[in-house]
N, C-alpha and C positions, 0 to 999 in steps of 0.2 A: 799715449804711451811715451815712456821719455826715451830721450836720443841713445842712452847707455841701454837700453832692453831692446831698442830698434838695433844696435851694434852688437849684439850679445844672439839676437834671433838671425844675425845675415851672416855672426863670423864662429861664430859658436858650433859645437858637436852637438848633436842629439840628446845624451848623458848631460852634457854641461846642460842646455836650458832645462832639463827633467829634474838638477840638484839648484838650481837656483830659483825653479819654482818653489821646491819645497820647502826650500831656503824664508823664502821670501814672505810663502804664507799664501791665502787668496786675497788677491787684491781685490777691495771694494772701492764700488764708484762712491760719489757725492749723491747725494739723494735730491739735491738741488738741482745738481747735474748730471743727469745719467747717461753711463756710458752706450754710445753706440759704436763701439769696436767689440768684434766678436772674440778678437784674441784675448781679454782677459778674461771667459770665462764668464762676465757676472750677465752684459744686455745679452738683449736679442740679437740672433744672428740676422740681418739684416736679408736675408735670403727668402725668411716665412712672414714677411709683411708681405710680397707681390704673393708670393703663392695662398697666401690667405686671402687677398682679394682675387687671385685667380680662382679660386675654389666657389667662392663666393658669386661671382661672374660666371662661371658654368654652369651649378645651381641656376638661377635665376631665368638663364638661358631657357634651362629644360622645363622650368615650371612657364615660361612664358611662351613654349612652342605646346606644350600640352593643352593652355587656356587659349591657343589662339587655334590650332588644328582641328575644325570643328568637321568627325566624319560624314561623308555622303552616304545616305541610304536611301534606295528603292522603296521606304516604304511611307506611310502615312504623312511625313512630315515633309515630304516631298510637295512641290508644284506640281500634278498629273499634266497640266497641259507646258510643262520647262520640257524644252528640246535639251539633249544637250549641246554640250559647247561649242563642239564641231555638227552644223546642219548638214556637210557632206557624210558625216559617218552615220549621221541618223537613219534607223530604220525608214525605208519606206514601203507603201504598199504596190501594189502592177501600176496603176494611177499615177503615181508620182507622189503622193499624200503623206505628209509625215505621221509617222505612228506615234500617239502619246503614250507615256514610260504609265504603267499601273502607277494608281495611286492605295493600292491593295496594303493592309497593314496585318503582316505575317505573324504579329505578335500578341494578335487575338485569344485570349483561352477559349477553345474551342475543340472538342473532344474528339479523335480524328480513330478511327475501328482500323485495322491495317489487318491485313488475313496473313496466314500463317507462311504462305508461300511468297508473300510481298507482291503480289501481280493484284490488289483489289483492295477499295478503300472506302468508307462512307464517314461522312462529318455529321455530328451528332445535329448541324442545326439546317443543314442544308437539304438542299431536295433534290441533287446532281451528288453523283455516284461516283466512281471511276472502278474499270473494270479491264480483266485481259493487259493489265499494265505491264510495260517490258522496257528494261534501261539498257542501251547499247553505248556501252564504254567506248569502243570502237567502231568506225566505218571500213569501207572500201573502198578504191579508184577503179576496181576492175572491171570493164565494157562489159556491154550486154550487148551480145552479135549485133559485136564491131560498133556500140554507140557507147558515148561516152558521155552519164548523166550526170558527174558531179561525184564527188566524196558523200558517199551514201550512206544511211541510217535505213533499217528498215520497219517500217510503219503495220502497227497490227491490222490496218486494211483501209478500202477508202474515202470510209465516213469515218474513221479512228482520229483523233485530236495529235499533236505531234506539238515534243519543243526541243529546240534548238538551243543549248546553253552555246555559248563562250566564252572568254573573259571576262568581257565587261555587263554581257545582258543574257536574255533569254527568251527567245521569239517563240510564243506559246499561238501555233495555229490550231484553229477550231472552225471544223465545214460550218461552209452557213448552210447546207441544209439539215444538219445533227443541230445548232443553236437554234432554230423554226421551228424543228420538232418539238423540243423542249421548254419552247418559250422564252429563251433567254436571251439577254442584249450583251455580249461580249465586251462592251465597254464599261458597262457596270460596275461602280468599283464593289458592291457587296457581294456579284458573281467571283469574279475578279477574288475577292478575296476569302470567298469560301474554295473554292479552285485550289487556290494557289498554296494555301494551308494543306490542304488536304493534299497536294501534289506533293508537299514538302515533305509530310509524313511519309508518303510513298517514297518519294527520293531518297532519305535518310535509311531507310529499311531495305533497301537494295541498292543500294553505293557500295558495300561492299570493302569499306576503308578507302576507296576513292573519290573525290570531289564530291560537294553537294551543293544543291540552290542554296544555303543556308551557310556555304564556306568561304564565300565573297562576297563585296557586296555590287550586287546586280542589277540594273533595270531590268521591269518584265514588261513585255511589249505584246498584245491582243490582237490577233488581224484573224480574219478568214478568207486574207486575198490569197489566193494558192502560190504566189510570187511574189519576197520582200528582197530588195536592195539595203546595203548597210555599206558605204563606202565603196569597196573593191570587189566586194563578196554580194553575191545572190543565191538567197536560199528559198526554192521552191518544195509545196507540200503536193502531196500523194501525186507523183509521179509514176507513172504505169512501167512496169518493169515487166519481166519474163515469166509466162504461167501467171498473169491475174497478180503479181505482186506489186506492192507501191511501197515506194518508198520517199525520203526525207533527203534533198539533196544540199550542199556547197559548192559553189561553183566560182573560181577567180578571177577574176576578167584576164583573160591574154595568159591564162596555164591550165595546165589540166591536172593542176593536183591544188583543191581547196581544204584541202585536211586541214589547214590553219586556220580557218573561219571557224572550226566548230572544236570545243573538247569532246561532249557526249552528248546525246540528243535520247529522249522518251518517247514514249508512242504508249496508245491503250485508248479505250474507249469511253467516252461521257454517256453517258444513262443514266435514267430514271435513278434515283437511291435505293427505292423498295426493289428493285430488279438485281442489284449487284448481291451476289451470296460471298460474305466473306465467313472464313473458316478462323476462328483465331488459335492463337499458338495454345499448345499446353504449356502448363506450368506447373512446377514441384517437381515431385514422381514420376507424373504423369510425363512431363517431357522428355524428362530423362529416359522413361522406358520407350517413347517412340522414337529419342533419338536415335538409341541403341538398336532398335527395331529398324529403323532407315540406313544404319550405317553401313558401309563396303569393309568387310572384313578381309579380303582379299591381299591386302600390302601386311595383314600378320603371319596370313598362314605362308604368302609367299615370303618372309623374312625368314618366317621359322624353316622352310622348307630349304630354304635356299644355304641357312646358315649352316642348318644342319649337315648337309654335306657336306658342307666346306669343311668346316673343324673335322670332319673323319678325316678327309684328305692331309687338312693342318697338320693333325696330330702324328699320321706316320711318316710323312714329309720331313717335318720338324724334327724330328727323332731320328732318322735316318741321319739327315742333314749335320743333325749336331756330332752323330757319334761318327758320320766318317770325316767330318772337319779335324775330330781330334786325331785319326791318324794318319793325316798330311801333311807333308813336311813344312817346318815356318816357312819356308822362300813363299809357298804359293795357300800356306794359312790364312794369309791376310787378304790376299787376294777372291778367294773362296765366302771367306767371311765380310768380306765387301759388296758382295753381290747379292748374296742373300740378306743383307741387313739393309741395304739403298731403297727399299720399298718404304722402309718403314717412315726415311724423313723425306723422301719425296710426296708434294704435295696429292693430295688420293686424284685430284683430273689429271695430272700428269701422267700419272700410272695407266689411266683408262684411254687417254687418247695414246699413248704409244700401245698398250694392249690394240686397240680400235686399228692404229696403220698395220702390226706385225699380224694379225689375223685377217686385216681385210687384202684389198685388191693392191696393195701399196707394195708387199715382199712378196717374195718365192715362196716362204712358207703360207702366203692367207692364202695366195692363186694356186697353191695342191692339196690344200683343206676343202677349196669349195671346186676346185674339179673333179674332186673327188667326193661329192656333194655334201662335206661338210660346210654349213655355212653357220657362223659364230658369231658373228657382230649381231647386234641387238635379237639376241634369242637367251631365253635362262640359262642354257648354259655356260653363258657369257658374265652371268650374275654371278653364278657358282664361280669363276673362275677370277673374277676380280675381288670376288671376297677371299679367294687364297690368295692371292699374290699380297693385298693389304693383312692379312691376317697371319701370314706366315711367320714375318720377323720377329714379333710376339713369341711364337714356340719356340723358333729356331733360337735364339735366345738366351731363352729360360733354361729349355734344355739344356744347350750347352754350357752356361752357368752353371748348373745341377752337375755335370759330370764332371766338369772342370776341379769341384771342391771335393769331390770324390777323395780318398787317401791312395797317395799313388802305390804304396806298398801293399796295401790290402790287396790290389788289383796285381800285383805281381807276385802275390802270394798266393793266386790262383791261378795265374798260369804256371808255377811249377808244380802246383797241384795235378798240370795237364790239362786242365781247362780252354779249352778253345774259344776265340773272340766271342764267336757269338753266344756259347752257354753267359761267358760272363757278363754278357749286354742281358740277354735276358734274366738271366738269376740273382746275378748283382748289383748290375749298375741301375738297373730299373727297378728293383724296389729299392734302394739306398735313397735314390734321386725322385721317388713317385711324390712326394709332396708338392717339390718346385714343376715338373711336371702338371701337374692337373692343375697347378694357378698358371700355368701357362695356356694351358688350352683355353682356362675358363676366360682370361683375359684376349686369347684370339678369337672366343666364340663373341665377348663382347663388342669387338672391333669389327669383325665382322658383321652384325646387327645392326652397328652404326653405322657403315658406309654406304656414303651419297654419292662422291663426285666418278669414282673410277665405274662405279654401276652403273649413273647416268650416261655417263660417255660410252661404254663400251656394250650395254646390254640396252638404255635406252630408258624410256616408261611407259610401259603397256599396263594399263589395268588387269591383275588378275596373271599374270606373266611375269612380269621382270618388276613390276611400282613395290618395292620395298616403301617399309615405314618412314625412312627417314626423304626418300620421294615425295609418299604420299604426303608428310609436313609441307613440303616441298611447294607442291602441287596447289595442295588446298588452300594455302596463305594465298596462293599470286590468285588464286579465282576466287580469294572473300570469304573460303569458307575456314572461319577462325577456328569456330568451335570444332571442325575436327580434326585441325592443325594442334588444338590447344589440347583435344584426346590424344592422339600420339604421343605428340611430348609426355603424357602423364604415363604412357604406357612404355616409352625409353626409360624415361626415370626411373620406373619400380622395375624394370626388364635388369637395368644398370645397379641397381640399387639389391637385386636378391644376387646378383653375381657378385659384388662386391662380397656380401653377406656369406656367401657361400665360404669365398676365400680366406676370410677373417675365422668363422667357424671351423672349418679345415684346417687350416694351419693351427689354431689353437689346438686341436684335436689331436693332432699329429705330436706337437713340440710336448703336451698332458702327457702322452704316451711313452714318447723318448725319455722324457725325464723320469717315470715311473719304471720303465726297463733300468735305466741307469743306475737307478734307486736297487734295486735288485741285485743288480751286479756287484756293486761296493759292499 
């Protein structure tokens, strides 16, 4: 660039270099010589050479950590007798003996029967069963008079097989006097890997949307020493507990809570194959009609039951509400109208825990409810009453919108008429205003339908009592059962979906009508 554009770019206005460019034309380099200054415009900005090679460089990167990251798996391609890396954390057995990791390969086709209730399983090539199977997401820390066995699992009984998942493996014990019976060597990798298939099938089908052997990768470790070490943690099998029960224990060195050694542990019985009766699921029609045949009906009819009152209350409430707002003076209109409308954008558990203190043992008013032996916290009546207060704002609302557009002369053309408030509330203002009206109810009946959080807090979940529908989704999601988490929802939707319907058809019905009186009039 010459000394006169370098003096023109440092002294110059804005306007001046924008008319001297244009002036000047675009400048082209030499083709011998090409420019690398980015101020005229023609080279490269000298910025997208490094970012090209850094592009390039990161690239490279990810292709060379993906060709070098070679995954660990527990299965086939594994060393059976590789410890791993740390010998202190390795399993061991009562002995002191280190356990070799399965060399069992999970990824056998091999045709696995699972019964209809996921507790019973048979592999099409195997001669070992599994029966009475049961998955416990959860343990306990709680003594058993006053002893304290460890973070407990409990075991279908104490010749039952038991595993112990956690992070990184999964201690599959098996009695030796159940492997004697049945002839079988536990170290086996063919045992081992009909087992472990077949356990997997089970596991997947009663997980429940939580963890499974099949969701990390794991070492599987064989013992039927009733006692294995793994680092910090010792987990012992069929432990004799209270009434004949045994269980599956975690225990820490130096705490008394090993709930960290274990996510979830299995239990169920090894048998013969021909002895396990597995039931398998229906399918088509057929399931469909046994589902619906199994299903707890109980969170519709108590929706229905419970709404239903509500919206009666809603609707004279609301009505009321609206028309003595309108003859209160503005100072304290706003005020009035403030109180009754704060339901609506308060979050719905906020409603229900302040509901929950004013009716329980917290105020004056819940301590002469229940000395007087009403008691209201978690009882349907509690349902009913948190579906008003969420449902109300909805009417109150509507209503008063409705009356508000009312023509204020019409209405004072009736009380010279002699008309007293109340003939004109009921002869006037309620059929004038009866369309906006019933889309208000219809819309309180839907909101009340839908409420979760003020019901839960304040009435609670009792099957067949207070478990509304949108509980019962609730409910059945956290314990696994999808499918009739995933019925509900289909039964809001068309619940929500003919209310909708309703209102759309209504009011077309209505506006058809008015406009054909109109028509008349003219």
């Amino acid at each position: 660039m010459s000394v006169k554009m370098k003096a023109d770019y440092s002294q110059g206005g804005t306007m001046t270099r924008m008319r001297r460019g244009i002036e000047a034309g675009p400048k082209r380099c030499p083709a011998a010589s090409p420019c690398r200054d980015a101020v005229c415009g023609v080279g490269r900005p000298r910025i997208l050479t490094p970012l090209f090679v850094s592009i390039l460089i990161v690239l490279a990167s990810v292709l060379a950590a993906g060709f070098l990251c070679v995954p660990t798996h527990a299965y086939a391609d594994e060393d059976a007798s590789a410890a791993p890396a740390s010998d202190a954390a390795a399993p061991r057995d009562a002995s002191g003996a280190l356990l070799s990791p399965s060399a069992a390969n999970l990824e056998r086709d091999s045709q696995v029967t699972v019964s209809a209730e996921a507790d019973a399983a048979v592999m099409s090539v195997a001669r070992e069963g599994i029966a009475s199977f049961s998955r416990q997401n959860k343990g306990t820390n709680r003594d058993i008079d006053g002893r304290y066995l460890g973070y407990r699992y409990a075991m279908a009984g104490s010749d039952a097989f038991s595993v112990i998942v956690t992070d990184t493996s999964a201690i599959v014990y098996i009695p030796a006097n159940v492997a004697s019976d049945l002839g079988i060597d536990v170290n086996d990798p063919v045992f081992q890997e009909e087992f472990l298939v077949t356990l997997r099938a089970l596991d997947d089908a009663a997980s429940k949307g939580g963890p499974t052997l099949a969701g990390a990768d794991r070492r599987f470790y064989f013992t039927s020493s009733e006692s294995v070490s793994a680092g910090d943690y010792t987990y012992r099998f069929a432990v004799e507990g209270e009434e004949g029960r045994f269980y599956a224990t975690c225990t820490l060195e130096g705490s008394q809570d090993g709930s960290a050694g274990a996510v979830y542990a299995e239990s169920g019985f090894l048998t013969d194959a021909n002895d396990v009766a597995v039931t398998q699921k229906a399918e088509g029609f057929a399931a469909l009609k046994q589902f619906l045949a199994d299903l707890d009906w109980s969170p519709l009819w108590v929706s229905l039951k419970t709404t239903g009152v509500a919206v009666i209350v809603i609707f004279f409430l609301g009505l009321l509400a609206a028309w003595a707002t309108l003859r209160v003076s503005d100072r304290f209109k706003g005020i009035f109208d403030t109180v009754f409308t704060i339901p609506m954008v308060l979050p719905p558990t906020v409603c229900g825990f302040l509901l929950m203190l004013f009716f329980g043992t917290s105020t004056a008013v819940g301590r002469w409810f229940i000395a007087h032996g009403i008691d209201l916290v978690f009882t349907w009546p509690a349902a009913v009453i948190a579906c008003i207060v969420v449902g109300f704002p909805l009417m109150y609302r509507t209503a008063r919108g409705a009356f508000e557009n009312l023509d204020g002369d019409m209405l004072d053309a009736a009380r010279t008429l002699g008309w007293g408030e109340g003939k004109i509330f009921l002869r006037l203002m309620l059929p004038l205003a009866w369309p906006s009206i019933a889309a208000g109810t219809v819309l309180a009946f839907a909101r009340a339908m839908g409420e979760f959080g003020a019901t839960l807090f304040f009435a609670g979940n009792y099957v067949g009592i207070t478990q509304t529908i949108p509980i019962a989704i609730y409910y059945d999601w956290m314990a696994g059962r999808n499918d009739v988490a995933i019925f509900w929802v289909i039964v809001v939707i068309l619940i929500s979906f003919l209310v909708i319907l309703f209102i759309n058809v209504y009011s077309s019905h209505t506006q058809t009508y008015r406009r054909k009186g109109a028509g008349r009039e003219s």
